[in-house]
C-alpha positions in Angstrom: 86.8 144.8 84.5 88.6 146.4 87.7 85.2 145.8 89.6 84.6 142.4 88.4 88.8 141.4 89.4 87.8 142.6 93.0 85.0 141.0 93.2 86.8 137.4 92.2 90.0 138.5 94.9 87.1 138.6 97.5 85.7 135.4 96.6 89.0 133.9 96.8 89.8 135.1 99.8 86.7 134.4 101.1 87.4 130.8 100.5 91.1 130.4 101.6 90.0 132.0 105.0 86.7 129.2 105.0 89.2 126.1 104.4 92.1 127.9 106.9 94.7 127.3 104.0 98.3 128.3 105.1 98.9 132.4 104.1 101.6 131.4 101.1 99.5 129.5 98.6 96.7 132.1 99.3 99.2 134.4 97.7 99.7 131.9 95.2 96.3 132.1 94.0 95.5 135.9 94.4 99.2 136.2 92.1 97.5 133.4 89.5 94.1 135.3 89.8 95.7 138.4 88.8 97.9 137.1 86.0 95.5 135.2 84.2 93.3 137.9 82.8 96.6 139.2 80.7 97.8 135.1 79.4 96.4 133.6 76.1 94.1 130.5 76.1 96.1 127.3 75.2 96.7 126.3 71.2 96.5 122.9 70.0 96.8 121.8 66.5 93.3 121.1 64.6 91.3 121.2 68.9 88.9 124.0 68.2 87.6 124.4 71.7 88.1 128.3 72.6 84.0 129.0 72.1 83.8 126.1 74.7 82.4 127.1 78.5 86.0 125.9 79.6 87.3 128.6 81.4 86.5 128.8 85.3 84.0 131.5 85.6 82.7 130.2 88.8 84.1 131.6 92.3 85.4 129.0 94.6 83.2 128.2 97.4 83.4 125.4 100.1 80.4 122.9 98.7 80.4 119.4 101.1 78.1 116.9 99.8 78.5 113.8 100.8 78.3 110.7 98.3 75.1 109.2 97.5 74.6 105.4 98.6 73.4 103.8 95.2 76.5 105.7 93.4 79.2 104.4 96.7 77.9 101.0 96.5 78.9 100.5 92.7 82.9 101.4 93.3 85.0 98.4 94.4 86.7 99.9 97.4 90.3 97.9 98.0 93.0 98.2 100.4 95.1 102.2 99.8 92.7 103.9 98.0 91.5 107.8 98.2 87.7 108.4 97.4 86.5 112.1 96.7 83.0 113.6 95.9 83.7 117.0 95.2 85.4 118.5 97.7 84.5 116.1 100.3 87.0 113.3 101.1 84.8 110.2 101.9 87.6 108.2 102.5 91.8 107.7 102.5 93.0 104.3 102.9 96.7 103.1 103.5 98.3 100.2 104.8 99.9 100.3 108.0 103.1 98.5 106.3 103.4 101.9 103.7 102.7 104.5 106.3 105.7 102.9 108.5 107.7 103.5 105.2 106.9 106.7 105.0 104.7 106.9 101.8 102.0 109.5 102.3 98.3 109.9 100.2 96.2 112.6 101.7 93.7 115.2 100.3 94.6 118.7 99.0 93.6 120.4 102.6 95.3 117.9 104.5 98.7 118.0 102.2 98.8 122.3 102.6 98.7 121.7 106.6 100.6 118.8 107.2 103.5 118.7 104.2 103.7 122.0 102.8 107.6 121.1 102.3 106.2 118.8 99.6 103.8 121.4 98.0 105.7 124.3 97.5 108.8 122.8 96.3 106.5 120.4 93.8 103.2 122.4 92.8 103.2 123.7 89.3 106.7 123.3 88.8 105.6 120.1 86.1 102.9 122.4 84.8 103.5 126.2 83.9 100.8 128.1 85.6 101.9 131.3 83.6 102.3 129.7 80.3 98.4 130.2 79.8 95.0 131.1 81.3 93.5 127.9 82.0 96.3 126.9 84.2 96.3 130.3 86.1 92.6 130.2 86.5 93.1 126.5 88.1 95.8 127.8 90.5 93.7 130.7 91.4 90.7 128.3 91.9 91.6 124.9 93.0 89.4 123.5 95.9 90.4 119.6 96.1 93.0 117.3 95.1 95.9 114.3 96.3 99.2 114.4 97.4 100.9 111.0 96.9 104.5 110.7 98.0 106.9 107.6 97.9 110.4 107.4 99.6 113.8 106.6 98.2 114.0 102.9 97.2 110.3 102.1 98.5 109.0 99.5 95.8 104.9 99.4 95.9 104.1 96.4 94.6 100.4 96.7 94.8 98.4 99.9 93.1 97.1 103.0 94.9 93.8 103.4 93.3 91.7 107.0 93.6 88.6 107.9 92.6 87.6 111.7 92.1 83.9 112.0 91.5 82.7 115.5 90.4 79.6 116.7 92.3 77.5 118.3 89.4 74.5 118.1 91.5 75.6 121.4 92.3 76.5 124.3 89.8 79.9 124.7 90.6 83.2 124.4 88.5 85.5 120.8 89.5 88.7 122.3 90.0 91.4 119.2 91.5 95.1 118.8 91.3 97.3 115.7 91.8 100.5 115.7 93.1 102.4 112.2 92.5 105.5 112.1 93.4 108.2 109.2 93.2 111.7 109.5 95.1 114.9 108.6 94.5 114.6 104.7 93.0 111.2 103.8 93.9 108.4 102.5 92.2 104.6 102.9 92.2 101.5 102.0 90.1 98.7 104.6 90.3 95.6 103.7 88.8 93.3 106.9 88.3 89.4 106.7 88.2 87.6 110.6 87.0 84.1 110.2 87.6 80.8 112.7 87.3 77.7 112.0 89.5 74.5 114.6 88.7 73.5 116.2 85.4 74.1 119.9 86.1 76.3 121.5 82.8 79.8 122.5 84.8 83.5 122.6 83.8 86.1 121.1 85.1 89.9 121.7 85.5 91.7 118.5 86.5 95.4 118.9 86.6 98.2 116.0 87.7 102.0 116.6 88.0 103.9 113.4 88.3 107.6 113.9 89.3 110.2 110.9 89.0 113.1 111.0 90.8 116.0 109.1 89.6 115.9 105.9 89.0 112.5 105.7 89.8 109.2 104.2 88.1 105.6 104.9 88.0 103.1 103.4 86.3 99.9 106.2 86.1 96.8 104.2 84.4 93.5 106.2 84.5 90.2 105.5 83.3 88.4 108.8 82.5 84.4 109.0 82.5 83.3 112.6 82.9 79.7 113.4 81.6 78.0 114.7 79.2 77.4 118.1 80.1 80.9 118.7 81.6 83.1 120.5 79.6 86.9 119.4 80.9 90.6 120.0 81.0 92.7 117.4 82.1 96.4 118.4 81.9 98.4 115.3 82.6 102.8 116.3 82.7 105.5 114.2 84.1 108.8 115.4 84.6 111.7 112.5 84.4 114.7 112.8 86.2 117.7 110.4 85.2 116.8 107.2 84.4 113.7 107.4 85.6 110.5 105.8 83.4 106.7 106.7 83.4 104.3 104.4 81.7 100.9 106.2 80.9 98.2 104.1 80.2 94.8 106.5 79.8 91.4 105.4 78.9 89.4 108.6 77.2 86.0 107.4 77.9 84.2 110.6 78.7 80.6 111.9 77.4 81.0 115.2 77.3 83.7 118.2 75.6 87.3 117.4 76.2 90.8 118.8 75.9 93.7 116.5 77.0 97.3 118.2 77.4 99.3 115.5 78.3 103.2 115.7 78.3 106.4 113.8 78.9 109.6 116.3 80.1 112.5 113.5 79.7 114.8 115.7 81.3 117.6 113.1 82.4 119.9 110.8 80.7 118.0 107.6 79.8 114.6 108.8 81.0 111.6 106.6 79.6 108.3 107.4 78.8 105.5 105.0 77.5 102.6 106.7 76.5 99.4 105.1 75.7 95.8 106.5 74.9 92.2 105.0 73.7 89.8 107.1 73.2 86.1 106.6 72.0 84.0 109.4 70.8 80.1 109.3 70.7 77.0 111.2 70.1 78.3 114.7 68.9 81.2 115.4 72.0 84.1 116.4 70.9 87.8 115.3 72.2 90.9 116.7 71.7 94.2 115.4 72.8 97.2 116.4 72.7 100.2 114.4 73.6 103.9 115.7 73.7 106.9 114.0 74.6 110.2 116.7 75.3 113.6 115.0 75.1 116.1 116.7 77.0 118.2 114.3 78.1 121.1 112.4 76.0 119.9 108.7 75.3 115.7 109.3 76.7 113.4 107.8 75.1 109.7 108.9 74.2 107.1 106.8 72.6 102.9 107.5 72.0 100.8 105.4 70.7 97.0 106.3 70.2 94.0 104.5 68.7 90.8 106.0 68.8 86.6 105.0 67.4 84.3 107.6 66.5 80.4 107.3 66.3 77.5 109.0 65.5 77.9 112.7 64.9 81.1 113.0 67.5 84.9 114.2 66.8 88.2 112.9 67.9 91.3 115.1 67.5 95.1 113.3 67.9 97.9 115.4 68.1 101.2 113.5 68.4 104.5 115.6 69.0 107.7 114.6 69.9 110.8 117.5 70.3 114.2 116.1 70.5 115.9 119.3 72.3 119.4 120.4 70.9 122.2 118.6 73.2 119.7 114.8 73.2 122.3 112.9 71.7 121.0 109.3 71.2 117.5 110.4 71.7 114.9 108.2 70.4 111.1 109.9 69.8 108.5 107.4 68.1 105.1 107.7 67.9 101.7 106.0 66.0 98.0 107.6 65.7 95.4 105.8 64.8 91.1 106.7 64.4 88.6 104.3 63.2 85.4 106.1 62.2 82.2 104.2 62.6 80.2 106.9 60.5 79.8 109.3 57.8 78.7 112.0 60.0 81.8 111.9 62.3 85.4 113.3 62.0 88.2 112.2 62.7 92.3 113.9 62.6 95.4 111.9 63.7 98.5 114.7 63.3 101.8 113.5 63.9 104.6 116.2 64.6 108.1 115.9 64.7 110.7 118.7 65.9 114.3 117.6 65.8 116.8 119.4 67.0 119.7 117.5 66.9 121.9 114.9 65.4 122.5 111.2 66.0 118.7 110.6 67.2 115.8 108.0 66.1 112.4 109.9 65.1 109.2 108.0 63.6 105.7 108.6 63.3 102.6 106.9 61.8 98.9 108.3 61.5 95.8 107.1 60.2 92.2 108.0 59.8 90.0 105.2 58.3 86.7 103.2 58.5 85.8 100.1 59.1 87.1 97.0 56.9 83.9 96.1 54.8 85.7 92.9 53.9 86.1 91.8 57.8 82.9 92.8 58.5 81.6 90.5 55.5 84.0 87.7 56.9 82.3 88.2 60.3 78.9 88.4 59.2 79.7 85.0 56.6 79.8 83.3 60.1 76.5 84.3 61.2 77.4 86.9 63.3 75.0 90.3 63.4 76.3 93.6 61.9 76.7 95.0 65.2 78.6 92.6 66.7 80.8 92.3 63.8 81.6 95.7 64.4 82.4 95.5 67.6 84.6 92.4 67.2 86.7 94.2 64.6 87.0 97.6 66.6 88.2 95.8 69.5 90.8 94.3 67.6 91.7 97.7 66.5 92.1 98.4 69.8 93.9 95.6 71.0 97.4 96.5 70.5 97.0 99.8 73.2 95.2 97.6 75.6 97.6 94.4 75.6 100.2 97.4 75.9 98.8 98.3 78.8 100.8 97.2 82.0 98.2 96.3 84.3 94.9 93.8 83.5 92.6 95.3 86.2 93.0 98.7 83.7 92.7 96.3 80.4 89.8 94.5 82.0 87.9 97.6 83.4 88.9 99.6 79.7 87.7 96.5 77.6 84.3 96.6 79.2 83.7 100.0 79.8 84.0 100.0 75.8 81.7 97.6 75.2 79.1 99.4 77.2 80.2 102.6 74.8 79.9 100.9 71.8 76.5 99.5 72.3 75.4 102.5 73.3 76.2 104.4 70.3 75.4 101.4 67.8 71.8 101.8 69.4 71.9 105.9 68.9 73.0 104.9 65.1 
């Protein structure tokens, strides 16, 4: 074990010197490296995941490939956008009108160089990286990522869009951390795209940290589509200053084994977070997500909601919690969990949690795990309409109250079709 430590500190090392990172978040990882081996692996309610490849067993090492053509020329490139194969930045875009108002987006490299003000007072401060191992291994290991800073009182009115592609052309763990965050009384829509190009079977670690100043708000969207053979943990935590309000809107559409940690620390007075997840499940993958929303502060408010569609032979875990901390007077925590199975051979678990603390708060929770409504379907099909199609018509409108919650259309338009794609697919693997 002492041998096999060393030999992990070397490679490390090896890399930090390769990339020229500054000497202090070297130290960060080599700390990380060392403390992991002694923390537990994370628990989640009813995810069953721990026999999963899904801890980082890879040594970093500097890979730059550089995106294929056919794969480029399918993404919609528009104005302030960030595009990332692997570790290679293919391109940052921003307006000359943000960049004179002081909003930066660069890649991880670029943001340890340039603005490592931002990074150590921000990085894993949202997320714990000695609460457990896979968040020490990803500090210990991370190789790309963004760092998106707004100023006080700069409204964005248009999105920044990003798009992380993981190389698995190569076998090598995608290890990439966001850093979002939103000053004093600003206001930003983000709009996330997680992508995998190649077939090779790899892990990845994806974490983001969203911080909101007071009386700021962001708008985070993303649109997850990792494959089939990647085994992933996306750890998704804002932390909500007073008055500030972060509307999640994520689309689960990934292929392969997934964990999703994704939390809301309402830590001011009147902080706000909306969170809201679809999820579809095919073949035999597995996702789990958990969703947390922490009230500290007197008069927040947290609300999920969650609907979810299983085919085939595939699983889809919800966990819904919400924790009114003591001292939250006025608190309100609310939350719904919903999962439509298409088939016998699936399963399905929506598990709402409350944890109240304190007096004088609102708490609620629904949860559901059903099939489809055989009497629609017959209404449908009355009309001439196929089986399939039927299907589909009804599961969209079991979707439809997450994706008409969802604050932008170029997310509800790009969702909406990328489940019909899904759907077909796994109607045609019936």
């Amino acid at each position: 074990m002492v041998a096999k430590m060393s030999e992990n500190k070397a490679a490390v090392l090896a890399f930090a010197k390769q990339v020229a990172e500054p000497a202090w978040f070297t130290d960060k990882r080599v700390t990380a490296l060392e403390t992991a081996k002694d923390l537990a692996l994370p628990r989640f309610e009813k995810i069953k995941y721990q026999r999963w490849p899904i801890e980082l067993t890879k040594d970093p090492k500097v890979v730059v490939n550089s995106l294929p053509q056919e794969k480029r020329a399918k993404i919609t490139v528009t104005d302030d956008v960030a595009l990332e194969f692997g570790q290679h930045t293919e391109m940052i875009e921003l307006s000359d009108e943000l960049k004179a108002q002081g909003v930066i987006m660069c890649d991880w490299q670029t943001a340890l160089k340039e603005h490592p003000e931002l990074v150590q007072a921000y990085f894993m401060e949202a997320v714990k990286d000695d609460v457990n191992r896979l968040n020490a291994q990803h500090v210990a290991k991370v190789t790309s990522g963004l760092l998106i800073y707004i100023p006080k009182n700069v409204v964005i009115k248009e999105p920044l869009t990003s798009y992380f592609i993981q190389d698995a052309t190569v076998d090598q763990d995608f290890v990439h951390h966001v850093l979002l965050i939103a000053d004093t009384n600003s206001e930003v829509s983000y709009l996330e795209n997680l992508q995998t190009y190649g077939d090779q079977t790899t892990t990845a670690s994806v974490i983001v940290e969203v911080f909101a100043k007071a009386g700021s708000h962001v708008k985070f969207a993303s649109v997850d589509r990792l494959g089939k053979n990647t085994t992933a943990y996306l750890n998704r935590r804002g932390h909500l200053e007073q008055d500030a309000k972060v509307d999640w809107s994520m689309g689960m559409m990934n292929d392969g084994n997934i964990v999703g940690d994704f939390d809301s620390d309402l830590i001011g007075a009147g902080s706000h977070a909306e969170t809201k997840v679809v999820a579809i499940s095919t073949g035999k993958q597995v996702q789990g997500i958990d969703t947390r929303v922490t009230n500290y502060g007197r008069h927040s408010i947290g609300h999920i909601l969650q609907h979810g569609v299983i085919l085939e032979r595939s699983s889809l875990v919800f966990n819904g919690i919400g924790h009114i901390i003591h001292g939250a007077k006025g608190a309100d925590a609310q939350q719904e969990s919903r999962v439509l199975m298409l088939s016998t051979k699936a399963r399905g678990d929506a598990n709402p949690i409350l944890l109240i603390d304190d007096n004088e708060v609102t708490a609620g929770h629904a949860a559901s795990v059903g099939r489809v409504d055989q009497d629609q379907l017959y209404y449908l099909m009355s009309r001439g309409l196929s089986k399939d199609v039927a299907e589909r018509l009804v599961i969209r409108g079991f979707l439809g109250p997450v994706l008409t919650a969802i604050p932008s259309r170029k997310v509800q338009n790009e969702l909406s079709d990328m489940i019909e794609r899904k759907l077909v697919d796994g109607q045609e693997n019936k």
